[in-house]
C-alpha positions as CSV (number, residue, x, y, z in Angstrom):
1,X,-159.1,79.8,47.2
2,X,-156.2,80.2,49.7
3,X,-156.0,84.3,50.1
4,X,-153.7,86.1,51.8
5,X,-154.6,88.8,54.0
6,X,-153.1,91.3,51.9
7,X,-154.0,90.3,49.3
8,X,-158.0,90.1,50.1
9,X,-160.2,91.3,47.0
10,X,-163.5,92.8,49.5
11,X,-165.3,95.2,47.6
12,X,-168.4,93.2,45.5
13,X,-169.1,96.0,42.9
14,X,-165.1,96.0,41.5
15,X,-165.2,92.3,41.8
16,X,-168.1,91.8,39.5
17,X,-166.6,95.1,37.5
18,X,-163.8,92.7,37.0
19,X,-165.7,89.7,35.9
20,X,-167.3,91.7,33.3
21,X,-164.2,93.0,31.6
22,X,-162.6,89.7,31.7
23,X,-165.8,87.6,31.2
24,X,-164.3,84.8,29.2
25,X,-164.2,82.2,32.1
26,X,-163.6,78.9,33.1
27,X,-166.3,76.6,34.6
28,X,-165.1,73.1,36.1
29,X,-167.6,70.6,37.6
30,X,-166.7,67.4,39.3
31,X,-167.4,64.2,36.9
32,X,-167.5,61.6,40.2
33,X,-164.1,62.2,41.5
34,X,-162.4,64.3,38.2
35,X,-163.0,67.5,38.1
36,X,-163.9,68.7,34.2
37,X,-163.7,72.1,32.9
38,X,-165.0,74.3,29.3
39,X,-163.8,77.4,28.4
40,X,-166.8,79.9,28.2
41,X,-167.5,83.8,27.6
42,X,-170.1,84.7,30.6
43,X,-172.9,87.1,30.6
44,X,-172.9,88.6,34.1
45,X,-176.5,89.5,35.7
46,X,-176.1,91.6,38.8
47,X,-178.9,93.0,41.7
48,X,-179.1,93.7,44.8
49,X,-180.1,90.1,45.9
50,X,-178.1,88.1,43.5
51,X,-175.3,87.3,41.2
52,X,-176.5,85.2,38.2
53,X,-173.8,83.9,35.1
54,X,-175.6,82.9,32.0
55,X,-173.9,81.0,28.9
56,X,-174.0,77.9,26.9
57,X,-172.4,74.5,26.4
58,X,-172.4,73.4,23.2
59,X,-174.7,69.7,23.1
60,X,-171.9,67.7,22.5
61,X,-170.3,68.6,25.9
62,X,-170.3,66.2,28.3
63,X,-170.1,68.6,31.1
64,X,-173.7,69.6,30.7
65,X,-174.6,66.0,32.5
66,X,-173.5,67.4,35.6
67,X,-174.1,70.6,36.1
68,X,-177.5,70.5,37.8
69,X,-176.3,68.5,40.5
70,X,-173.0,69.6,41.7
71,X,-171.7,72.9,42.6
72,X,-169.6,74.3,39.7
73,X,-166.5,76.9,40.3
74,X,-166.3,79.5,37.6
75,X,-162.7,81.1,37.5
76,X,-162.0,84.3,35.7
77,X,-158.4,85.9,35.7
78,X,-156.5,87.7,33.1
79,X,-153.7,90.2,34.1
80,X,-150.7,88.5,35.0
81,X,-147.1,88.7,34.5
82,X,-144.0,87.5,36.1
83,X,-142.2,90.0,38.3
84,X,-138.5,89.6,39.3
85,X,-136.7,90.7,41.8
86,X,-134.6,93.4,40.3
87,X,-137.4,95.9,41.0
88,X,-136.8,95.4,44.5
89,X,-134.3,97.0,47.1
90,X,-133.8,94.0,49.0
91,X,-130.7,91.9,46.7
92,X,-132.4,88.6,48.9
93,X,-135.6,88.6,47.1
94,X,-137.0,85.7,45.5
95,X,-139.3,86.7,42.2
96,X,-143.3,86.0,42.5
97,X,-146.3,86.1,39.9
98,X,-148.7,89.3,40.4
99,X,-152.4,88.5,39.5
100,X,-155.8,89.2,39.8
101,X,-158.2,86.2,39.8
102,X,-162.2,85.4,41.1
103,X,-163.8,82.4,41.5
104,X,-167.6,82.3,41.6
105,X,-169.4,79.0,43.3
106,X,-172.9,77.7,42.4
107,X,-175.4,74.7,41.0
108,X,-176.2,75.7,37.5
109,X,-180.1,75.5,36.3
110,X,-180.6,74.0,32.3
111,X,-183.0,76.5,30.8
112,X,-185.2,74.4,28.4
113,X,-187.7,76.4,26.8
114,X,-186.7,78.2,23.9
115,X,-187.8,81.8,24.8
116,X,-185.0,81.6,28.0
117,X,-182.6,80.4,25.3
118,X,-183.3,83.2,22.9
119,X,-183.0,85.8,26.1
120,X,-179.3,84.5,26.9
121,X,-178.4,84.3,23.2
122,X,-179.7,87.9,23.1
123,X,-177.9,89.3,26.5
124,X,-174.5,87.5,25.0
125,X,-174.8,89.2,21.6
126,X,-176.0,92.8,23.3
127,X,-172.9,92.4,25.5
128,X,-169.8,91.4,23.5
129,X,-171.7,92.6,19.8
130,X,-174.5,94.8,19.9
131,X,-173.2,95.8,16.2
132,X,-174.3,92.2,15.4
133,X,-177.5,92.2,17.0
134,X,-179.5,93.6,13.5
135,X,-178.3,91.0,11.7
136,X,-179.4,88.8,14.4
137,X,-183.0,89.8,14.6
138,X,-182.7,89.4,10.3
139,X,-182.3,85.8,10.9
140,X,-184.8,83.5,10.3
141,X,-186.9,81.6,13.2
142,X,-185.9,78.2,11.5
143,X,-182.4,79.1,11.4
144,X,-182.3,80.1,15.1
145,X,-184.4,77.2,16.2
146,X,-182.0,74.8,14.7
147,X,-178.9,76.8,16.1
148,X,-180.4,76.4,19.7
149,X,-180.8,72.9,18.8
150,X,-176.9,72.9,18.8
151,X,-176.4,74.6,22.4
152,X,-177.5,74.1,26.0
153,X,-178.5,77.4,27.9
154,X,-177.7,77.6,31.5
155,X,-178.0,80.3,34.1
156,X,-176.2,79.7,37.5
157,X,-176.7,81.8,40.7
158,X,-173.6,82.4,42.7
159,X,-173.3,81.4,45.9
160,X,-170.1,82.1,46.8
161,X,-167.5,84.9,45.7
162,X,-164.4,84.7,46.5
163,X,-160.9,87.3,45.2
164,X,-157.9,87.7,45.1
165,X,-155.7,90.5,44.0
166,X,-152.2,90.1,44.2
167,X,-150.4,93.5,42.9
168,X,-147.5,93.6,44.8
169,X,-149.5,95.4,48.0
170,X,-146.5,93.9,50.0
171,X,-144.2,96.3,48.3
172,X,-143.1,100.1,48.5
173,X,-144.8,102.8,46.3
174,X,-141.4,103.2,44.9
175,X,-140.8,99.3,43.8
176,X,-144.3,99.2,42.8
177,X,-143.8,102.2,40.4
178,X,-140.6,100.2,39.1
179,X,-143.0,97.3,38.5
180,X,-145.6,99.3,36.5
181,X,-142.6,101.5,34.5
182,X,-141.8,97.9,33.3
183,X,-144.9,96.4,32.6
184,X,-146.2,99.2,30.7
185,X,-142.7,99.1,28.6
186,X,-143.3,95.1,27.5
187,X,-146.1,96.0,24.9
188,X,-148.6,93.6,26.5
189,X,-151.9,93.9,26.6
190,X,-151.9,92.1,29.6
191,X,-149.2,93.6,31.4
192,X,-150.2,96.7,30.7
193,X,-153.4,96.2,32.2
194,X,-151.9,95.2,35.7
195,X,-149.6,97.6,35.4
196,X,-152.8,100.0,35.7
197,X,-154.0,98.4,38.5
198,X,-151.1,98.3,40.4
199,X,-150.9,102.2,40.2
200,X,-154.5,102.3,41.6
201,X,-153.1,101.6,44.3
């Protein structure tokens, strides 16, 4: 990822803070020369010694093939929005994109057996449903053996973490607050998410 100085995203702990909030990602693995890509929700392991993504491809996906033996690059981003130049106090200003984005590198390991299948199933529902997870355990071992059936579990180890936040650091406190004030007026989600990390700063 080409990253600016300025722009540099350092600290570890708010970068994986950032990849759990936004954890619906997008892994893309070279297929020879094209690069293919699935849209996945993540289930984000941290320690001390290492960063580890768990999910699942469903069987049909051809991406699964190649996961093992290349390196794949896992992109999660949300918060974005156009900014224009009218929140400036230059009148030559061009208008830029403000962003947040992370990109995680690393060879993903197929987990075969089905007790590692049940474990990510089981992180994935007591992350994003743990509301769900009675029902779950309700369920009967045929029904969840044929579902895993269906799915191929993976777990990849990051080797590489790279950041970039781009929230108008290059700009005054006072244009910045101009920025937020109009973010937080649009009624986005979105916007209104990097309008609160721009006033972090």
């Amino acid at each position: 990822m080409y990253i600016p100085n300025q722009f540099q995203f350092r600290d570890k702990a708010e970068k994986i803070a950032f990849m759990k909030q936004y954890s619906f990602a997008t892994i893309i693995t070279n297929k020879g020369q094209i690069p293919i890509a699935t849209q996945l929700p993540f289930f984000i392991y941290d320690t001390r010694d290492k960063l580890v993504l768990s999910s699942h491809f469903a069987i049909a996906n051809e991406q699964v093939k190649y996961i093992e033996t290349n390196i794949s690059l896992i992109i999660f981003t949300e918060p974005h929005a156009y900014i224009s130049p009218v929140h400036y106090d230059k009148v030559e200003s061009v208008p830029t994109w403000d962003y947040i984005s992370i990109h995680a590198y690393g060879k993903a390991k197929i987990l075969e057996d089905e007790g590692s299948k049940i474990k990510v199933l089981e992180e994935m529902i007591g992350f994003y449903d743990q509301n769900y997870l009675a029902q779950w355990n309700s369920l009967s071992d045929k029904f969840k053996i044929g579902m895993m059936r269906g799915i191929v579990a993976f777990e990849l180890e990051v080797t590489e973490l790279q950041g970039q936040k781009k929230i108008s650091q290059n700009k005054t406190e006072v244009e910045r607050q101009r920025i937020a004030n109009h973010l937080e007026k649009g009624g986005s989600t979105v916007e209104n998410d990097l309008a609160t990390y721009i006033r972090k700063l």
